[in-house]
Structure formats: C-alpha cells, structure tokens
C-alpha positions, 0 to 999 in steps of 0.5 A, spaced: 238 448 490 241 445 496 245 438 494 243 432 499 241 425 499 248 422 499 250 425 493 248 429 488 242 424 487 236 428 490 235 435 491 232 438 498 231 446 500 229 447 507 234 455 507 236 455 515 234 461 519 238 464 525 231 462 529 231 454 528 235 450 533 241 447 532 243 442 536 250 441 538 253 434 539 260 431 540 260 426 532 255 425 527 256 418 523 253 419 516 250 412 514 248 407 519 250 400 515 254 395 518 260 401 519 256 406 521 251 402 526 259 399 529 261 405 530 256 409 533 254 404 538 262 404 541 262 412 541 256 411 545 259 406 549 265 410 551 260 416 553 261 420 547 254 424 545 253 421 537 248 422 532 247 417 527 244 419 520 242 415 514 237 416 508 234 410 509 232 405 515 237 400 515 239 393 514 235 395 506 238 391 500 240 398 498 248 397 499 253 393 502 250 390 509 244 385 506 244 378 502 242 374 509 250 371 510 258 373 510 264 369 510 269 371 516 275 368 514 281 367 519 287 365 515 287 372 511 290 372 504 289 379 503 295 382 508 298 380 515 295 387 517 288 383 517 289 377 521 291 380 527 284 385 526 280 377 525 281 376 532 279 381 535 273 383 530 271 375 534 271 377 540 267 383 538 261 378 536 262 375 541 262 381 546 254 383 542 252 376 543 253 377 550 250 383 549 244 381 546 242 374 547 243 372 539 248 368 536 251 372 529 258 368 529 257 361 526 264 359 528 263 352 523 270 351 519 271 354 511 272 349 506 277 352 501 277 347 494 282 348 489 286 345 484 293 342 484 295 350 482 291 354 487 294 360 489 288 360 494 290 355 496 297 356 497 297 364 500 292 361 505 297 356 507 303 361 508 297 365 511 297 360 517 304 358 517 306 366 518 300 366 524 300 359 527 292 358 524 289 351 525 288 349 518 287 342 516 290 339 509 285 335 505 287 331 499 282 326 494 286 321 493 294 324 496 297 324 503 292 327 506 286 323 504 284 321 510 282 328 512 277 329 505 270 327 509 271 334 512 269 336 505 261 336 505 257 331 501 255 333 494 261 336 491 264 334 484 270 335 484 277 333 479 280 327 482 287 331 483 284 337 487 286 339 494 282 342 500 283 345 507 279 345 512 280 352 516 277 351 523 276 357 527 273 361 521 265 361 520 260 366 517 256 372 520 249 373 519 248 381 517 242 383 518 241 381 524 248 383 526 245 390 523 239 391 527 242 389 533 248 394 533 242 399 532 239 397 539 246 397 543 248 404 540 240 406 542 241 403 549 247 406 551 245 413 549 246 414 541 240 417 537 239 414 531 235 418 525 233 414 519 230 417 512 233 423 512 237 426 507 243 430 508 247 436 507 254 438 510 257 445 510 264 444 511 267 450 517 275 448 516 278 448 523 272 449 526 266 444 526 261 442 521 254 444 520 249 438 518 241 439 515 237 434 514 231 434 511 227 436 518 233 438 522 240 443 523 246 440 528 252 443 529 258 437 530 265 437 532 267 431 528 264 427 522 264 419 521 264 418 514 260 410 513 256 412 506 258 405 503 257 406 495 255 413 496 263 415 498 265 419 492 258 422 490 259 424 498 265 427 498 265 431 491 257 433 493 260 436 500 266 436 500 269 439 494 275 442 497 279 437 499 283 432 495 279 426 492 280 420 495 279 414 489 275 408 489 272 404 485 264 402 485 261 395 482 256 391 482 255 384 484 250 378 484 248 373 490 245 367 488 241 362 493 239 355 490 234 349 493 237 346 498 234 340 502 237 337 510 244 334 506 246 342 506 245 344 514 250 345 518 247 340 522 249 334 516 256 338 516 255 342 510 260 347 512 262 354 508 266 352 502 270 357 498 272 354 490 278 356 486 276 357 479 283 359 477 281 364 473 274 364 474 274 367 481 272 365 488 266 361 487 264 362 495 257 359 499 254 357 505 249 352 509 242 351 508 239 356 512 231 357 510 231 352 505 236 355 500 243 354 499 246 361 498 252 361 493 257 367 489 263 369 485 267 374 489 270 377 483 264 376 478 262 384 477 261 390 473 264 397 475 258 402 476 258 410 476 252 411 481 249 406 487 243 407 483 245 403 478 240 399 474 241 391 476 238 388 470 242 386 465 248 383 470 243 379 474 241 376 468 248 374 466 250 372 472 245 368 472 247 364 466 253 364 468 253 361 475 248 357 474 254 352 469 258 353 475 254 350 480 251 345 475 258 343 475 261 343 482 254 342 487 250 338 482 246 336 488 242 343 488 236 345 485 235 350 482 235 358 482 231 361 487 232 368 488 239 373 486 240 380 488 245 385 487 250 387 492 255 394 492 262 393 492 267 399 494 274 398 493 279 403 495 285 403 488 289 399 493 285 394 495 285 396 502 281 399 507 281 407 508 281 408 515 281 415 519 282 421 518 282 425 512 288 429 511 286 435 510 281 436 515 282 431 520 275 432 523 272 428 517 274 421 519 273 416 513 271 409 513 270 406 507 273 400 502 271 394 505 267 390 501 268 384 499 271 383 504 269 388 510 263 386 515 266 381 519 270 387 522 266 392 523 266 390 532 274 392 531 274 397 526 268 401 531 272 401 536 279 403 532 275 409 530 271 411 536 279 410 540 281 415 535 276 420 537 277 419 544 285 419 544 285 424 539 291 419 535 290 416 528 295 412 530 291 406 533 289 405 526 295 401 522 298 406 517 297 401 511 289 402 512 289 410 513 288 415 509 294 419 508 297 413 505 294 417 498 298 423 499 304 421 500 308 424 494 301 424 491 301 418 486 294 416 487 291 422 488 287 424 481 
C-alpha cells in the first residue's frame, strides 16, 4: 500500500498507469494553513503556476492556524533577525486588506506585566533600544506611575510590578486572514485542492511526482508547509534525505466570560504576563463575548498530530483556571478550551528555504508559538526564492542548512 495523508497515518492505493494524465506545473504547495495559503498566494501573484494541496479544507482546528486570534508583537525578544521581518509582515496585512476590504491587523498596543525581575521585560526593553520601537514604561507606584492607566482595568497585580505599553504591536485574526489568502491566491490563478491525501515520488535532479487521492502532477518544485505533520511527512516520503529534527507539542487555549469592561472599545488591550517560572500568560479582548487567555510555554510533547487531547485540557483547565482566578478576577468562568499544535525547530528558529540535499524541496516549518503574524513576509521570501532561484533572500539564521553544518543537529 502506498503511504499517504501527511504521513503514515492513512493508506490510499490508486496504481498509476501511463493512460492517466499528469498535469505539469511550475510548484506544488503541500498544506494550505496560514503558510501555505501566504505562499501560494505570492507565487501566483507573481505569475507562477501553483497548485495547493491539503488533506483538509482549512481554517480547521486541526493544526496550527485556528483559536480565533494571535499576538504580533514588534519589540521581539526571540532574535534581532525577527524585527525587521515584523515590518514588513505589517505591511503585508496591510496590503491583503486593501486587497480584501477586511480588517485582520488590529494595531491595539500590547501590555507586558511583569515583576521587579522580569527578564521579559528587560529583553523587550533592550529590544526597543537596539531597533528605536515605541515602547512606554508603566509602574504602580514608580517613577513612571503616571503611565500605569494604560494597563486595563480589572487586573490584580502586586504593588512592585511594572509594565510596558508597546504601541505598534496588536493581534491578527486567523481564520479569516486564513480563508482570505485563499480567495487572493484564487483569483489570481492559484488552483486549490482541499480533502485530498497525498503521496510524493522523489525523482533526485529531475522533478517530483505527486498523487492525490483522484489526481497525478508532475512539479518542478515542492513547498513543504505541513505544520505538525513536518516529521511524519519527511520520513513517509522523503527517506533519503537527512532528517531535519523538530519537536511537536500540544498546547491549550482558553476563552472566559467577559463582558463591555474587556473590549478594545473600553481599552482593554492584549496583555502579555510574566509568570517567572510560570511562563507567559498572554490574552486578548472581548471578541464575541469571551476573553481568550493562554500560556505560551504550557504544553506537552507529542509524537503524532493525532494526539489525543483530553487528559491536557483537563490539566490546563485546573491550572489556568488559578492563574486567572488570580491575576483577571473580573472574568467569569471557563467557557470553551481547545488544543493547538506547536512545532518547534531544536533551535527555536524558523526553518526556511531549501533542503540541502534536494534544493527542489523547500521547507517551511517551525514557526509556532510565535509564526503566523509573518506568513505575508515569509510567502514573499519563499516565493522570491523560487523566481531568483537564490536562497539567499531568506536570512542565513533561519535556512535550512544551518543543521548540517558539521552536522551537530542532525540525528
């Protein structure tokens, strides 16, 4: 039987014969999340003929691209090679807005909480220094006290924290942002496939042979943007080259009562909590009547998307519900949690561009946790990269070949 689905999680045969047309196209993006959806539709904007392939129709709530909302933080703690890349993932919303006549980017402020220690804090304060990003100090009761009405109302707080107000930074909504790159990539001549199983036939130097379930295509280059099913996808179907390691975990969302006190209309802006240990306790406005909150280092490792997801909501629930109990007392109580998929390179860093030992295969991979508010800016890397036929648009920290250099990461 032939391996398909996005790894070796269902099986499909469908033999092919010389008589079944093979259609011949230029790329073939395989997975149609966020990435994917962002780099098919720049591809097909610049004239690139482009199939997009997907085993379901997103935005589901499957992977990596759904729970209704994500930060976009500017003043990033992450890496330097991040902030210039924030700019223009901006100007990237800004350009599928025009496109569309839907607002995605929320430029709000974010509000970071922490105490006299915080380390976030202090790396987002050397953040805006280094790149001269508008970030206002707050205190309770210390030199900057006047500023502290720019936290929102209905927090409990320790008298001796201190805050910062980060002004250009907001949230992107997802699913729409989702469904809207589809509809762009559409009209300007992508061909989207959703439902569809897949299996790849690896032909070194030449192309690569791709079955769906009711179709055979022939394409000179593959975009990889499989999200969670990154490692079942390489060792399904490309055996022969050199695992790139990442590491896959479940995460928990949370979205509490909330009423007009939470609402961006009543300055209830993103907020970002230092838990010291604890993590980053992160949340949002009042959207549709509920407050969404999350830890952005609560999780547990997983070996298959397919994970179930039971036994860590229910521990998630018990533990957020003290923390929230604690810092937001003003909320009411749980209304609706779900589970989201983190994939994260050995590195931390995104993994970008061109497989080394096929530079047919492009990757894009490990971006969550932090990734969607740059899928504008990395569709258009990855789609320059095709066209100018150079990896070297994509910064050298974030490629690929960063593993096999003397080979240290590679298993």
């Amino acid at each position: 039987d032939m391996l398909s689905g996005y790894g070796a999680i269902r099986c499909v045969w469908r033999k092919w014969t010389p008589e079944m047309p093979r259609a011949r196209v230029d790329v073939v993006v395989i997975g149609l999340g966020v990435m994917g959806a962002a780099v098919t539709t720049a591809l097909a904007r610049r004239g690139v003929t482009v199939i997009g392939l997907d085993q379901y129709t997103p935005p589901h709530d499957r992977g990596s691209s759904h729970g209704q909302t994500r930060l976009l933080r500017t003043a990033y703690v992450e890496g330097d090679v991040y902030i210039p890349l924030v700019k223009r993932a901006i100007e990237g919303w800004r350009s599928l807005e025009a496109e569309t006549g839907e607002a995605f980017f929320h430029q709000t402020g974010i509000v970071y909480l922490g105490g006299p220690k915080s380390t976030l804090l202090d790396d987002l304060d050397a953040a805006a220094t280094a790149h001269h990003l508008p970030v206002t100090r707050l205190d309770m009761n210390g030199p900057y006290k006047d500023n502290y009405h720019h936290v929102p109302k209905g927090f409990a707080l320790p008298q001796d924290w201190r805050g910062r107000l980060e002004r250009d930074a907001g949230f992107v909504r997802c699913e729409p942002a989702v469904s809207a790159f589809h509809q762009v990539a559409q009209r300007a001549g992508a061909r989207l496939v959703f439902g569809q199983t897949v299996n790849v036939e690896e032909q070194p130097g030449k192309s690569f042979h791709i079955q769906t379930t009711s179709e055979d295509f022939e394409a000179r280059h593959i975009i990889l943007c499989v999200g969670p099913w990154f490692g079942q996808f390489m060792v399904a179907h490309f055996p022969r080259l050199s695992p790139i390691p990442t590491v896959l975990e479940q995460r928990t969302l949370h979205w509490y009562g909330a009423g007009p006190a939470q609402t961006v209309e009543a300055g209830f802006n993103p907020f970002c909590i230092d838990l010291d240990e604890g993590g980053w306790l992160y949340g949002f406005p009042c959207l549709d009547g509920r407050v969404k909150v999350s830890n952005h280092h609560l999780g547990a490792r997983v070996e298959s998307p397919e994970a179930n997801p039971q036994a860590l909501l229910a521990e998630h629930q018990r533990r957020m519900a003290r923390w929230v109990a604690q810092y937001l007392p003003g909320l009411g109580t749980e209304q609706l949690a779900l589970t989201c998929l983190y994939t994260t390179s050995s590195d931390t860093d995104f993994i970008l561009g061109p497989h080394p030992e096929n530079p047919r295969l492009i990757l894009a991979t490990g971006f969550s946790g932090h990734g969607f508010k740059f899928a504008p800016v990395i569709g258009d890397m990855l789609a320059d990269v095709l066209v100018n036929d150079t990896a070297d648009i994509i910064p050298a920290a974030l490629r690929p070949d960063r593993f096999f250099r003397g080979h240290e990461h590679i298993c």
